[in-house]
PLY file of the C-alpha trace (Angstrom):
ply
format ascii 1.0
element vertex 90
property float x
property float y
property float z
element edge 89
property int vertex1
property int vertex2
end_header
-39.87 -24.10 50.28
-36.56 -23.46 49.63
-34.23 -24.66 46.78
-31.97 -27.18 49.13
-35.31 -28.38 50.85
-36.51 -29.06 47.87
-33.40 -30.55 46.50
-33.21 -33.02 49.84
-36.93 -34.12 48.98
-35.43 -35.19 45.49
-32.47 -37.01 46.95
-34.18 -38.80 48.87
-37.32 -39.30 46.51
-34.47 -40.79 43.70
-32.62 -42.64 46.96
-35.95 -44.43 47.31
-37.19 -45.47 44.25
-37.10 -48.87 42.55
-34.67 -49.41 40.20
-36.37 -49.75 36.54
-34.87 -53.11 35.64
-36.67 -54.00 39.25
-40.61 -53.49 38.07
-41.91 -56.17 36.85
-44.52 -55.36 33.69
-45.54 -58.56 32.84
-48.87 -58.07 34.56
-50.04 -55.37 32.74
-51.56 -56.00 29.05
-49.93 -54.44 25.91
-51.97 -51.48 24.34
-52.01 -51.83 20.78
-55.26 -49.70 20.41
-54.70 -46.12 20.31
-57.79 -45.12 17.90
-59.41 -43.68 20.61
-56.77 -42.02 23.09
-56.93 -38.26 24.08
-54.30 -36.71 25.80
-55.38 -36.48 29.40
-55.39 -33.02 29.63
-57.54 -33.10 27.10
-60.27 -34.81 29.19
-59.87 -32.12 31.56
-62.53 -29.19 32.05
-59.75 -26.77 32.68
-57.62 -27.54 29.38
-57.36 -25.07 27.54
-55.22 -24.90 24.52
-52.19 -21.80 23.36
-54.34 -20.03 20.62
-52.19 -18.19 18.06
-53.51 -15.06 16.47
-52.86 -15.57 12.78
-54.03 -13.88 9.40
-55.41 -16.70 6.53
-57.28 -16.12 3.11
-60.21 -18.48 2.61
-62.76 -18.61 0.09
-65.37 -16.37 0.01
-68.28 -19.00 0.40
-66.10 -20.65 3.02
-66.52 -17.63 5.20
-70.21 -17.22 4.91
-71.09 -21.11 5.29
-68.95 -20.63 9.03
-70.23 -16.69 9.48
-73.73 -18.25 8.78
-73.59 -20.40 11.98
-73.78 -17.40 14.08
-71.06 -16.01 16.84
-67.91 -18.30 17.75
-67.53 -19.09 13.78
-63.81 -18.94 14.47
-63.47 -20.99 16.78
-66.02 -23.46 14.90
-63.13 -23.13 11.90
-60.43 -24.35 14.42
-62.66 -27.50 15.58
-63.11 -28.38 12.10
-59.18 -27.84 11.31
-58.37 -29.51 14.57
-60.72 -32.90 14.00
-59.13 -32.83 10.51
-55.85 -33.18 11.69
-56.47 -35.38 14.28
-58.60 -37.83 11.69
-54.97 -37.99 9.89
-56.80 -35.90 6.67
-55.13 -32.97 6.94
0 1
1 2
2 3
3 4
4 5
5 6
6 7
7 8
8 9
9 10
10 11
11 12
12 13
13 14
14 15
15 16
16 17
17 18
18 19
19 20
20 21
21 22
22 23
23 24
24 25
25 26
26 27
27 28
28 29
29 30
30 31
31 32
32 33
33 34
34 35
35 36
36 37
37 38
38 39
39 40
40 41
41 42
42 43
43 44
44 45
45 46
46 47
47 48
48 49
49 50
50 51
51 52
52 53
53 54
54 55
55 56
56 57
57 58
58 59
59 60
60 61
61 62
62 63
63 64
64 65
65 66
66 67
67 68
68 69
69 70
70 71
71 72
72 73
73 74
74 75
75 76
76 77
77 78
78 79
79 80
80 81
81 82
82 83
83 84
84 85
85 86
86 87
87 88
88 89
């Protein structure tokens, strides 16, 4: 597809579309729970995060307890840092 087919899809995409101030909302309820949302890619089975390679110093018997749990102990560190975060803790 080339860039000016593309580009007449658009126009006419935009040409057709209902105005905003047009839609009415009033039909559809107000979230005001969002304890529980996940990104939707995050549902997906093909998601798959950008990992960073990174160097960090952590205690000694911090290393162990994870190295203990047998292979993937990294990536059982990042779970942990990631639930934190999302939890609000960290």
């Amino acid at each position: 597809m080339t860039t000016s087919e593309k580009e007449k899809i658009i126009a006419e995409c935009e040409a057709n579309a209902v105005p905003y101030e047009e839609i009415d909302f009033s039909e559809i309820p107000e979230i005001t729970d969002f304890s529980n949302f996940k990104p939707l890619a995050m549902h997906s089975e093909y998601f798959k995060p950008v990992k960073e390679s990174v160097t960090i110093r952590l205690d000694k018997m911090l290393v162990r307890y994870f190295r203990s749990k047998g292979k993937g102990w990294q990536k059982n560190v990042n779970d942990f840092l990631v639930e934190a975060y999302r939890q609000g803790r960290i």
